[in-house]
C-alpha positions in Angstrom: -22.9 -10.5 -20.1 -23.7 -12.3 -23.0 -23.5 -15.9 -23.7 -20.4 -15.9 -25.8 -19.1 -13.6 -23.4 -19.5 -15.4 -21.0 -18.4 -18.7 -22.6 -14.9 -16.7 -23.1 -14.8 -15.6 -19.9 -15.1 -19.4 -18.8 -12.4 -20.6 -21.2 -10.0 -17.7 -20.4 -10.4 -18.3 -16.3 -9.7 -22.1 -17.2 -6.5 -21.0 -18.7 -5.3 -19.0 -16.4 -6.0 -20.8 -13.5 -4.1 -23.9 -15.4 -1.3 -21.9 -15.8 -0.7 -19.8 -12.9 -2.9 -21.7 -10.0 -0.6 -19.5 -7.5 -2.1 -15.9 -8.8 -5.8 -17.7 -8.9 -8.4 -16.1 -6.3 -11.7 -16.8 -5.6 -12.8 -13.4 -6.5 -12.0 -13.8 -10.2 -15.6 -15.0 -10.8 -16.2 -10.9 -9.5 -14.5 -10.0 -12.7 -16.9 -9.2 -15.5 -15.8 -9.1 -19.5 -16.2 -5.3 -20.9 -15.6 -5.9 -24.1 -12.6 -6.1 -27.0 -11.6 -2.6 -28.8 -8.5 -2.0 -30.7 -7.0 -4.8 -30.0 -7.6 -4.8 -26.2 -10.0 -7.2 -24.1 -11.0 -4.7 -21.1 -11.8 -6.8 -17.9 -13.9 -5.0 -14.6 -12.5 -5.4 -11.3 -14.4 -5.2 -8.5 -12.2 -2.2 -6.9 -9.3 -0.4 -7.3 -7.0 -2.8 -4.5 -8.0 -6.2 -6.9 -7.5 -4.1 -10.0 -3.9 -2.9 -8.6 -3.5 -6.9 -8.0 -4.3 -7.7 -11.5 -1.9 -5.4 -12.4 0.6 -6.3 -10.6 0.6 -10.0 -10.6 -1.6 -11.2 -13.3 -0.9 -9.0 -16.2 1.0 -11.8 -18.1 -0.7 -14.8 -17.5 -4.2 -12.6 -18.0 -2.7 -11.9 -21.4 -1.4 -15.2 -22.7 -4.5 -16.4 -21.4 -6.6 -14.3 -23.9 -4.9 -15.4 -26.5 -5.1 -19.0 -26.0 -9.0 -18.4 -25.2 -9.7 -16.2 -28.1 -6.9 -17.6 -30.7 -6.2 -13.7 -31.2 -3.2 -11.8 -30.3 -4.8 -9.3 -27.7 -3.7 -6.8 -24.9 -5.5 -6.6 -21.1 -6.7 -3.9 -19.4 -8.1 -3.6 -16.0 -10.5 -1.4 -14.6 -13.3 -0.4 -12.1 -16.6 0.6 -13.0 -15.9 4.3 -12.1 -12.7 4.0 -14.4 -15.3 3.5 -17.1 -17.5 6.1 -16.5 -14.6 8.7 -15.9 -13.3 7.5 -19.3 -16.3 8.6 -20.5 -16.7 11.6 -19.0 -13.3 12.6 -20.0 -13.7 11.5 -23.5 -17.1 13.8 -23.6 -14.9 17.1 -22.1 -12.3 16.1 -24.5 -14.9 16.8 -27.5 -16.0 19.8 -26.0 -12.4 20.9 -25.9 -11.4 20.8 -22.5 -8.2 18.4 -21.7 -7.8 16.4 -18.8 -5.9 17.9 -16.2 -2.7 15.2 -14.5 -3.1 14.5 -11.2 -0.6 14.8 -8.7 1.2 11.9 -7.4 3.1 10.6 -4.2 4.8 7.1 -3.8 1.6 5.3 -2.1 1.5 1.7 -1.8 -1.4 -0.3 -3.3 -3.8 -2.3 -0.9 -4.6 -6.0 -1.6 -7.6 -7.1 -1.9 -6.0 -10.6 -0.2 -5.4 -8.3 3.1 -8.6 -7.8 4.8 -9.7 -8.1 8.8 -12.2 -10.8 7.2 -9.2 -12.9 5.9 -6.8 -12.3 9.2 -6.9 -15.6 11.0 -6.3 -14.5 14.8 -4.3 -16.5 17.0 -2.4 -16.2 20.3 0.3 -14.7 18.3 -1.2 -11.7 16.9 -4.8 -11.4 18.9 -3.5 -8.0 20.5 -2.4 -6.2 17.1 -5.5 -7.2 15.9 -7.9 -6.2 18.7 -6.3 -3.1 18.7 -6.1 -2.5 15.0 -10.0 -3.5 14.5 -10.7 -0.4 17.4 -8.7 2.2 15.9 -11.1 1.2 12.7 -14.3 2.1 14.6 -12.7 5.5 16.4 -9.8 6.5 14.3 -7.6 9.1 16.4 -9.3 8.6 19.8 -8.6 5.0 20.8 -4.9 3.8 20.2 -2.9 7.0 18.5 -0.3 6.1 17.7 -0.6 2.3 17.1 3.0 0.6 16.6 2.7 -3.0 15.5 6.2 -4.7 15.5 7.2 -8.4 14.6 9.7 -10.4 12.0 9.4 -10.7 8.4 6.4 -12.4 7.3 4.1 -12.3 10.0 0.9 -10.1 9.2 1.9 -6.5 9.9 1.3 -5.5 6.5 -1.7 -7.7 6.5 -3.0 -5.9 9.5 -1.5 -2.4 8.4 -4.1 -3.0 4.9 -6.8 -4.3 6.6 -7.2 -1.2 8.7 -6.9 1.1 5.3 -10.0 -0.9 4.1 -11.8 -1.0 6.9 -11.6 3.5 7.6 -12.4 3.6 3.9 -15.3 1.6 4.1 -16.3 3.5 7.3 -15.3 7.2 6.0 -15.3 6.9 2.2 -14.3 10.7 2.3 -11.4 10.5 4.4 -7.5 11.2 3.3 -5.8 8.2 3.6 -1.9 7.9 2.5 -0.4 4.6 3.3 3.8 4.8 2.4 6.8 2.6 3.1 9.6 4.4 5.3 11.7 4.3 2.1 8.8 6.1 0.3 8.4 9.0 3.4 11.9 9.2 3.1 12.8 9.6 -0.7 9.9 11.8 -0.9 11.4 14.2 2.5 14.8 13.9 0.0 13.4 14.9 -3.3 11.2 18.0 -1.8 14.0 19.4 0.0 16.1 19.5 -2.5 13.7 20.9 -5.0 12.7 23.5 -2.5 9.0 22.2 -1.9 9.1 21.6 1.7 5.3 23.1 2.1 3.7 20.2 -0.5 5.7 17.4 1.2 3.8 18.6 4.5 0.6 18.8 3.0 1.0 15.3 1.5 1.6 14.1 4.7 -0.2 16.6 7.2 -3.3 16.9 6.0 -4.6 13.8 6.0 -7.0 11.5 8.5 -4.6 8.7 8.7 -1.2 8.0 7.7 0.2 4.5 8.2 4.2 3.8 7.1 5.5 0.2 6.8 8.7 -0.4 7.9 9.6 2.5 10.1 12.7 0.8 11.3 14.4 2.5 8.5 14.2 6.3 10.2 17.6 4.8 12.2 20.4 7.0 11.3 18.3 9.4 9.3 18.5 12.8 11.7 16.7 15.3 9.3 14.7 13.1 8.8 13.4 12.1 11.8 13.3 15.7 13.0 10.7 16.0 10.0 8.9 12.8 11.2 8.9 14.2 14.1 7.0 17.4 13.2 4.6 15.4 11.2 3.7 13.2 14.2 2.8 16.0 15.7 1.1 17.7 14.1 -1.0 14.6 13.3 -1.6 13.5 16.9 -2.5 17.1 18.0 -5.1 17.2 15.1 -6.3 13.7 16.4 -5.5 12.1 13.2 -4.7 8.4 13.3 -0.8 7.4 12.8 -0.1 3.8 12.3 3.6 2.4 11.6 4.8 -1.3 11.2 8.6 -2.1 12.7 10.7 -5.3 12.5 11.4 -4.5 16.1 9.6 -2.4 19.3 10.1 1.0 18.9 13.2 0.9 22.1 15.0 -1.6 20.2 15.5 0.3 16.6 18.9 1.6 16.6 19.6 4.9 16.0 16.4 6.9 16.5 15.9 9.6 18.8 14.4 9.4 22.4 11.8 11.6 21.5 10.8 9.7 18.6 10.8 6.3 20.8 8.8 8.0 23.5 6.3 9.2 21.4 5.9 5.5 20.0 4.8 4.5 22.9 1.9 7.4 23.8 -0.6 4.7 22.1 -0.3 0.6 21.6 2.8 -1.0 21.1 1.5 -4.8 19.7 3.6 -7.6 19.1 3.0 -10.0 16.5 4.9 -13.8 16.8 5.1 -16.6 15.0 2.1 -18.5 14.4 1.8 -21.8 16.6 0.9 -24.8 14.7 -3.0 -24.6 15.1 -2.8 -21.2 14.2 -0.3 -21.6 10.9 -3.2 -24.7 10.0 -5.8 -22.4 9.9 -3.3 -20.1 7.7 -3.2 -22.4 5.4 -6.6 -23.2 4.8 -7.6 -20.0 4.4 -5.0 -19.1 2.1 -6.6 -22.1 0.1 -9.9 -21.0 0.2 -8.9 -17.5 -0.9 -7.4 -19.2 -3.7 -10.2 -21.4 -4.4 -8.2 -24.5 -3.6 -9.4 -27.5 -2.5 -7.2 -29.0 0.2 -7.9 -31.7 3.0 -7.3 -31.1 6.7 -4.3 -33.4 6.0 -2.4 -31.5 3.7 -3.3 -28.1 5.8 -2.1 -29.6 8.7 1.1 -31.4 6.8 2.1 -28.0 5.5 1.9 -26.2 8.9 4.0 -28.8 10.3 7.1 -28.2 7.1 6.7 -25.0 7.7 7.6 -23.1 11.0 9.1 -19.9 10.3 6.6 -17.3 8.8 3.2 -16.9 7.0 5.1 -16.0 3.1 6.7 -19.1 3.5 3.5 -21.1 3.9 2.0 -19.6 1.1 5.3 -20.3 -0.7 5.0 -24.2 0.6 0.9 -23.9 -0.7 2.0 -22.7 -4.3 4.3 -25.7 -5.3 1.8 -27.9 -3.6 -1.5 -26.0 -5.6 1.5 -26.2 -9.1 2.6 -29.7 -9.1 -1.1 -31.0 -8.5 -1.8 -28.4 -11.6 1.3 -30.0 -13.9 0.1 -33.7 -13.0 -3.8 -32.8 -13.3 -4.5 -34.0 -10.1 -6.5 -32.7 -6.6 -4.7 -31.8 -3.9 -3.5 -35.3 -2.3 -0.7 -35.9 0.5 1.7 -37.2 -1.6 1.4 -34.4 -4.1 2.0 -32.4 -0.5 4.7 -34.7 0.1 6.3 -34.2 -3.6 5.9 -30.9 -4.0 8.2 -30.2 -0.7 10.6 -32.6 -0.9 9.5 -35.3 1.7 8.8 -39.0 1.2 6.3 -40.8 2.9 8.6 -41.9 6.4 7.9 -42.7 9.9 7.5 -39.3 11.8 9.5 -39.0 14.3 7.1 -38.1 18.4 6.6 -34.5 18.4 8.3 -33.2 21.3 5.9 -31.9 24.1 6.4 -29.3 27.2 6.2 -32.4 29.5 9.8 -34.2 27.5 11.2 -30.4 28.0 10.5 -30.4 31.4 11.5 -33.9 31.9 14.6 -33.6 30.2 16.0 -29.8 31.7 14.9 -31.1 35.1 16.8 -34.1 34.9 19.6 -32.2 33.5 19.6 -29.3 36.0 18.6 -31.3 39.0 15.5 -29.2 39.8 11.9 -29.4 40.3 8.8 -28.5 38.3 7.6 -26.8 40.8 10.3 -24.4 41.7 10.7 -24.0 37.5 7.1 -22.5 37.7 7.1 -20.9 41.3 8.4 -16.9 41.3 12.0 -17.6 42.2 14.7 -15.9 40.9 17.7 -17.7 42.1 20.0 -18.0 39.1 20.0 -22.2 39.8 16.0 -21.9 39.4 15.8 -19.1 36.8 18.3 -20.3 33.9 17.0 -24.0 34.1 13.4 -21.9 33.7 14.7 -20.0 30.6 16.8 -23.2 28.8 12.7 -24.5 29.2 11.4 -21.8 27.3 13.9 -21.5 24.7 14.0 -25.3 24.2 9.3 -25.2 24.2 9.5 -22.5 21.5 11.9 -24.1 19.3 10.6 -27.4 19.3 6.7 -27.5 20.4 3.8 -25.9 18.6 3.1 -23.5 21.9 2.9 -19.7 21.6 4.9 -17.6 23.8 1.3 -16.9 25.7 1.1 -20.8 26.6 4.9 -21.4 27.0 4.4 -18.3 29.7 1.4 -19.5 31.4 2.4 -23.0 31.6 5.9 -21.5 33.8 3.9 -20.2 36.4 1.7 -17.7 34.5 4.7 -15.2 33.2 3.7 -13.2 30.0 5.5 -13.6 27.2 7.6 -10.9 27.2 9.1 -13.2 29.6 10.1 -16.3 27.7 10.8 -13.9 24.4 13.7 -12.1 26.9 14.4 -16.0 27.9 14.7 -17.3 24.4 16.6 -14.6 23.0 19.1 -14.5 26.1 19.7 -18.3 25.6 20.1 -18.2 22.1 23.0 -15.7 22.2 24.4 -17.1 25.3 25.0 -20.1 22.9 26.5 -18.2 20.5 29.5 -17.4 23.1 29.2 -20.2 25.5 30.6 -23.5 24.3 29.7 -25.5 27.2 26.0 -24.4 27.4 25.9 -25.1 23.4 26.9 -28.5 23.8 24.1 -29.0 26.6 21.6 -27.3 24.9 22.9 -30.0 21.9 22.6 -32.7 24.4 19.3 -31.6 25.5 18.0 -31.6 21.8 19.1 -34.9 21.1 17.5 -36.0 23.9 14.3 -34.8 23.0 14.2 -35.5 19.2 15.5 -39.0 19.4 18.1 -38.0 17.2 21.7 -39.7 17.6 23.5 -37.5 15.3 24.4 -34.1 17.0 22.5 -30.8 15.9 24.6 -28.5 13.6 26.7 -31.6 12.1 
């Protein structure tokens, strides 16, 4: 790249990354400067996933950002370096008088170049999805076919669901891949049946090496449908082609879908992802700084992960207004920026609760022993007392549902996910096991004002 090309390409990353600090990544410095034709300044991507991204996400502050670098009113275009030297190739066939011929096209969703195994950070929450997704990589078809990742919004299956993509692509540049959402296997099912072109949908989706569909959830209520998914599962798994699908929830808890369908989820690995625990949701956040190129302190990671509890697109929600206000003011990355940007002054912080004050606390209330609470009895007095622990660990202590398990006599965590749900709508119904689970709370949280109020 030339000098003044490159000194352009300096002033228009300053731009954008002044503007729109949220959108910045560290790969940007990948991106090389083609050239300005006709108006156009054509930027090279490193692949087609971080050109789909710049399309997607960076197309406007990309382009106000040329203008302010340049002083020029200019369009942006991404590309790869094969798009280039197809757009060549085409333009040569063109002169020789041979048009280019429209490909064929099906509702595929794009894969981001933010959604690698390499960027995955692994934690007690999600270390079985991720094992399992990292083998079907190596031996796709032959190790876990299907694999069925389920968890709530937010939490990496889409992460995971991308990362595997990449990694057979890398692996088998050659292979078919075709990775849909639900909607998109459905409205494509809808539109060929009613067109009468039943054989290209199942070529689309039948002769390929791996098919993975977010969201599959969505088959409930759906019977022609499902018989079709049905068919294609079938005729994929017979062929040892690898089938991966993403749920909110394990395949015998969708409502609405067939036994057979449910039973065939579970011929391969059925992996939960959870919630990140605090160590875990740290790490989150420092990585999605560093994938930014953001410069943040321990501090702040760990003041972020603390805010926020609920799921990994909220962090990175909680890291943009952190990463803009320091961008408005001009300033690094500080705690009070942190503090600012979420709507927190600086205030005593209240003892974090522990699994020793739950312990303390239920026995107290219950009038039973630690011991019994993590010996194998089942006796309703010892067994509810056991689950009101585990619901009242998970909502208020950084453990996983591994550690809350393990800690309760070694009980997987299956187990305290049954218990937490179960307590949680008991409460919903059962006014005088709200007000003690209320009592409990306040108990442990110091707080005098009751929760809910």
């Amino acid at each position: 790249m030339p000098d003044t090309d490159q000194a352009l390409w300096r002033d228009l990353l300053s731009a954008v990354q002044r503007s729109d600090p949220g959108v910045c990544r560290h790969w940007f410095s990948e991106i090389k400067l083609s050239g300005i034709e006709s108006g156009v300044m054509e930027l090279v991507a490193p692949s087609r996933g971080h050109v789909e991204y710049l399309r997607r996400e960076c197309m406007r502050v990309f382009t106000e950002a040329a203008v302010e670098a340049t002083g020029h009113l200019l369009g942006v275009r991404f590309v790869t370096e094969p798009t280039l030297q197809k757009s060549a190739a085409t333009d040569g066939a063109a002169t020789n008088g041979h048009a280019p011929q429209p490909a064929s096209a099906i509702d595929e969703l794009t894969f981001s170049p933010d959604y690698t195994f390499e960027s995955f950070v692994v934690g007690p929450n999600n270390r079985l999805a991720h094992a399992a997704a990292r083998a079907i990589v190596d031996t796709p078809g032959r190790t876990y076919n299907p694999l069925f990742i389920h968890g709530g919004v937010g939490l990496g299956k889409t992460h995971l669901l991308q990362a595997i993509c990449v990694g057979i692509e890398q692996n088998s540049p050659d292979a078919r891949l075709l990775y849909i959402s639900c909607e998109g296997f459905i409205t494509r099912f809808i539109e060929c049946v009613q067109s009468g072109r039943m054989d290209d949908f199942r070529h689309q989706f039948r002769d390929v090496d791996l098919l993975v569909i977010d969201d599959v959830h969505f088959l409930a209520k759906r019977d022609r449908t499902q018989d079709e998914f049905f068919h294609t599962f079938n005729s994929l798994y017979q062929q040892q082609r690898q089938i991966v699908l993403s749920s909110d929830a394990p395949p015998d808890q969708i409502p609405d879908v067939e036994e057979r369908l449910v039973s065939r989820f579970h011929w391969g690995m059925v992996a939960p992802i959870e919630p990140p625990a605090y160590e875990t949701r740290v790490e989150i956040v420092k990585n999605k700084a560093r994938n930014r190129g953001a410069k943040i302190d321990d501090d702040v990671a760990g003041f972020i992960a603390a805010r926020i509890d609920s799921n990994i697109r909220e962090l990175e929600g909680a890291l943009t207004k952190v990463q803009m206000l320091a961008s408005v003011d001009e300033s690094p990355v500080t705690m009070e920026i942190a503090r600012s940007a979420l709507g927190e002054e600086r205030r005593k912080e209240p003892a974090p609760v522990t699994i020793e004050s739950v312990v303390d606390a239920v026995t107290a209330y219950y009038d039973v022993s630690l011991s019994s609470l993590q010996s194998k009895k089942r006796h309703r007095s010892i067994a509810f007392p056991r689950q009101v622990c585990m619901y009242l660990a998970r909502e208020h202590t950084r453990y996983s549902l591994e550690e809350i398990g393990g800690y309760f006599g070694g009980r997987d965590h299956s187990t305290v996910l049954h218990a937490v749900r179960k307590v949680g709508k008991a409460r919903q119904t059962d006014e005088h096991l709200d007000a003690a689970i209320r009592r409990l709370e306040r108990e442990l949280t110091g707080s005098s004002k009751p929760s809910g109020e």
